[in-house]
C-alpha positions as CSV (number, residue, x, y, z in Angstrom):
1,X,-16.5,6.2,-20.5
2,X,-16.4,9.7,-21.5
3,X,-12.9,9.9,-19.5
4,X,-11.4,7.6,-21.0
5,X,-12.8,6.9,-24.9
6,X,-10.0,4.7,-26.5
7,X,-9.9,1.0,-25.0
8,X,-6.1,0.9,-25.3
9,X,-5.8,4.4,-23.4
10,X,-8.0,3.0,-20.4
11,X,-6.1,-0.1,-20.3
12,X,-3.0,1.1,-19.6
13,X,-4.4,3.8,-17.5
14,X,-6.1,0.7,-15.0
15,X,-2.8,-1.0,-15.5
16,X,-0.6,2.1,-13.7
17,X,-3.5,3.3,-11.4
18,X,-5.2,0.1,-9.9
19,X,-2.2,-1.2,-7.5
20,X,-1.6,2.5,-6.3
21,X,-5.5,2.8,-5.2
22,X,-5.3,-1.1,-4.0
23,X,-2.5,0.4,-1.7
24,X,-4.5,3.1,-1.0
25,X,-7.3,1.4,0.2
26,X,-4.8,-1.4,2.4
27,X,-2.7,1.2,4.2
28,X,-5.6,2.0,7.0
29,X,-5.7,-1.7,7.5
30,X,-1.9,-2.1,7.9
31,X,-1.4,1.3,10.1
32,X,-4.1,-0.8,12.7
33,X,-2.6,-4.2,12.9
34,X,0.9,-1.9,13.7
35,X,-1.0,0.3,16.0
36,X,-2.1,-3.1,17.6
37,X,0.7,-4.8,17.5
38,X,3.7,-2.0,18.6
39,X,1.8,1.0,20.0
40,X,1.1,0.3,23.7
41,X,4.9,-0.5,24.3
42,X,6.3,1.9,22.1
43,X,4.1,4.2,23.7
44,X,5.7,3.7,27.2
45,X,9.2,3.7,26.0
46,X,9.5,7.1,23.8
47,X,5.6,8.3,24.3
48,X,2.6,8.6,22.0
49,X,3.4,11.7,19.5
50,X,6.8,9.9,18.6
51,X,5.1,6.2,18.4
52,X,2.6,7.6,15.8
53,X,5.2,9.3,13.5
54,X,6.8,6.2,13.5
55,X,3.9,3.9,12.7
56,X,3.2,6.2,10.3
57,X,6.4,5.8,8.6
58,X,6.4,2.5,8.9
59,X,3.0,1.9,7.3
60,X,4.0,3.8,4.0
61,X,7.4,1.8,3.8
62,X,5.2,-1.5,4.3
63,X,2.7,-0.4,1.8
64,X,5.1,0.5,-0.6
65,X,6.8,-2.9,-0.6
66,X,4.0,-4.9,-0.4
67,X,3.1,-2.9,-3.7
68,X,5.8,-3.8,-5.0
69,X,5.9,-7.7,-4.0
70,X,2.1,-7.7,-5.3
71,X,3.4,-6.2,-8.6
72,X,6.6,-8.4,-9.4
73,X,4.4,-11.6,-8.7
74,X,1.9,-11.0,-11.4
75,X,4.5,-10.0,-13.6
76,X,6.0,-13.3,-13.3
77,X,3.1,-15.1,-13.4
78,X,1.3,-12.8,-16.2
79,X,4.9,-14.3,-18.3
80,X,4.2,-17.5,-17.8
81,X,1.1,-17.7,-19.4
């Protein structure tokens, strides 16, 4: 990999940058399954602009500490070995 030459170097560089493009790639999944789940009567309580924001929101937050779940289990289980 011309990048990335040194083995050491791309390890480290996986290490820090695969969970944040694993998130990347899950947080369309988890804005739907809100959007399913909370849209239609959010939506009729404080209307549609407002319900998106929110979903939005509320998809980083739960991306961000799933992340973070996802990341302290390995660690525990990447001691134990």
């Amino acid at each position: 990999m011309k990048f990335l030459p040194d083995i050491e170097t791309r390890k480290r560089f996986m290490k820090n940058t695969l969970p944040f493009l694993f998130g990347l790639a899950w947080m369309p999944v988890v804005g739907v399954i809100f959007l399913a789940i909370f849209a239609q009567p959010m939506a009729a309580i404080i209307g549609w602009p407002v319900t998106l924001v929110f979903s939005v929101l509320l998809t980083l937050f739960c991306t961000v500490v799933l992340l973070r779940f996802f990341r302290r289990i390995v660690h525990n289980l990447h001691q134990k070995s």
